[in-house]
GUNU-416519 format. One line per field, with one value per residue (C-alpha): x, y, z; chain; residue in one letter. Coordinates in nm, 3 decimals, decimal comma, padded with zeros to 5 digits. Layout:
px = [X ...]
py = [Y ...]
pz = [Z ...]
chain = [A ...]
res = [A ...]
This chain:
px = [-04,250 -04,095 -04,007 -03,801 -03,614 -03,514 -03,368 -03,199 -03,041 -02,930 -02,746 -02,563 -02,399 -02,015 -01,934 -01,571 -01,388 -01,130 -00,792 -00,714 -00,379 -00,414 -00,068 00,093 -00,121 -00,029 00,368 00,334 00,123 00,399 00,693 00,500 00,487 00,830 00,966 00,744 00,941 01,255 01,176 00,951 00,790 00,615 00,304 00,592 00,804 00,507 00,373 00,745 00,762 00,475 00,575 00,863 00,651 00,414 00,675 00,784 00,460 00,337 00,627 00,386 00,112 00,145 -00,107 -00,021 -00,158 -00,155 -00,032 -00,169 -00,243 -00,590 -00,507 -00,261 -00,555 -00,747 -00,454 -00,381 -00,775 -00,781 -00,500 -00,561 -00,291 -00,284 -00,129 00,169 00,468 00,763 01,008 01,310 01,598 01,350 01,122 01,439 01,528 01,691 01,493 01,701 02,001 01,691 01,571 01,913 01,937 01,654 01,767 02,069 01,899 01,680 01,980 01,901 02,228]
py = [00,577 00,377 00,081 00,425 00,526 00,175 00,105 00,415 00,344 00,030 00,228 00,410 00,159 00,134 -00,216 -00,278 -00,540 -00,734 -00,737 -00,993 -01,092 -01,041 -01,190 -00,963 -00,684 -00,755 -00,768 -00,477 -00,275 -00,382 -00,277 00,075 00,063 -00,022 00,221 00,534 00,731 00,676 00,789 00,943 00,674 00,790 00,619 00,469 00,289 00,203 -00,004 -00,104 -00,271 -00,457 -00,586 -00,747 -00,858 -01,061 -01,262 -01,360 -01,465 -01,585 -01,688 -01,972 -01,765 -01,605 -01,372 -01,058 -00,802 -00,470 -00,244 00,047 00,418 00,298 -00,025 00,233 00,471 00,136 -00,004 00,343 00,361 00,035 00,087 00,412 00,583 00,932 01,126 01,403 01,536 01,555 01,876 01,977 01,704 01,365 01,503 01,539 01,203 01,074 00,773 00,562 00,618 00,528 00,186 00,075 00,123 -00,041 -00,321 -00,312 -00,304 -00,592 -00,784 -00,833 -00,768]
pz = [00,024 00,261 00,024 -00,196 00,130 00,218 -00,116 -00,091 00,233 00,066 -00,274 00,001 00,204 00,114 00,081 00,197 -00,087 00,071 -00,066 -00,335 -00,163 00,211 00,259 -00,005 00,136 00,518 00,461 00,251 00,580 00,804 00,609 00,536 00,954 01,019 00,799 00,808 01,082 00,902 00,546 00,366 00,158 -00,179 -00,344 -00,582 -00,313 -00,169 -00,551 -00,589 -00,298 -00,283 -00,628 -00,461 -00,189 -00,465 -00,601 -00,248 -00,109 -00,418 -00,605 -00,844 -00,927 -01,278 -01,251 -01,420 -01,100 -01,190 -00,932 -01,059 -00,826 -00,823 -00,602 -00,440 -00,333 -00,233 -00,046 00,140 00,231 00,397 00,608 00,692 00,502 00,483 00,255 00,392 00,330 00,574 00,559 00,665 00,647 00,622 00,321 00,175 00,075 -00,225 -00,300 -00,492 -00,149 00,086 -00,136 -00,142 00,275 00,312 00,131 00,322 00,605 00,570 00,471 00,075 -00,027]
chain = [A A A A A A A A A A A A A A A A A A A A A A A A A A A A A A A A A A A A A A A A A A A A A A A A A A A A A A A A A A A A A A A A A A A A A A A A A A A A A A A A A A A A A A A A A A A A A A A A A A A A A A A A A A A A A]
res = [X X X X X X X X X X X X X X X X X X X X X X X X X X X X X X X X X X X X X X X X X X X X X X X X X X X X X X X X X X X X X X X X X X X X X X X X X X X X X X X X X X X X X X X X X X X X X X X X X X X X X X X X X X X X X]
């Protein structure tokens, strides 16, 4: 009986799977940090950015990573991303004017 409950205790621990591209991963957090109070950044900015991020920080390797909302959900989980909508005039954003201030802003022009 005992032998049962330890190998159930065992199926229950969560095992925590680090990221395949820390770097990629890390520049990605602090971008979402730097620019969370100033836009409201959707799952899709969030997987379009850290696209660009992977071909800066790892500009030779030709794997084909597939950012998909899976690795999103993964991503948002191990930095502690919640979920939310803003209202009012921030949860009003039109994304493609916001990307392009961003980029202006980080001086990618």
């Amino acid at each position: 009986m005992a032998s049962h409950l330890k190998e159930k205790g065992r199926a229950e621990i969560k095992r925590h799977k680090s990221a395949k591209y820390p770097d990629m991963e890390k520049v990605g957090y602090e971008w979402f940090l730097q620019h969370q109070e100033r836009v409201n950044i959707t799952g899709e900015l969030i997987l379009q950015k850290t696209r660009d991020t992977m071909k800066l920080v790892y500009p030779y390797d030709d794997s084909d990573f597939n950012f998909s909302i899976g690795w999103l959900g993964k991503f948002k989980h191990r930095h502690g991303i919640k979920s939310f909508r803003r209202f009012g005039e921030s949860g009003s954003v039109d994304v493609q004017d916001m990307e392009q201030k961003l980029v202006y802003d980080s001086g990618e022009n």
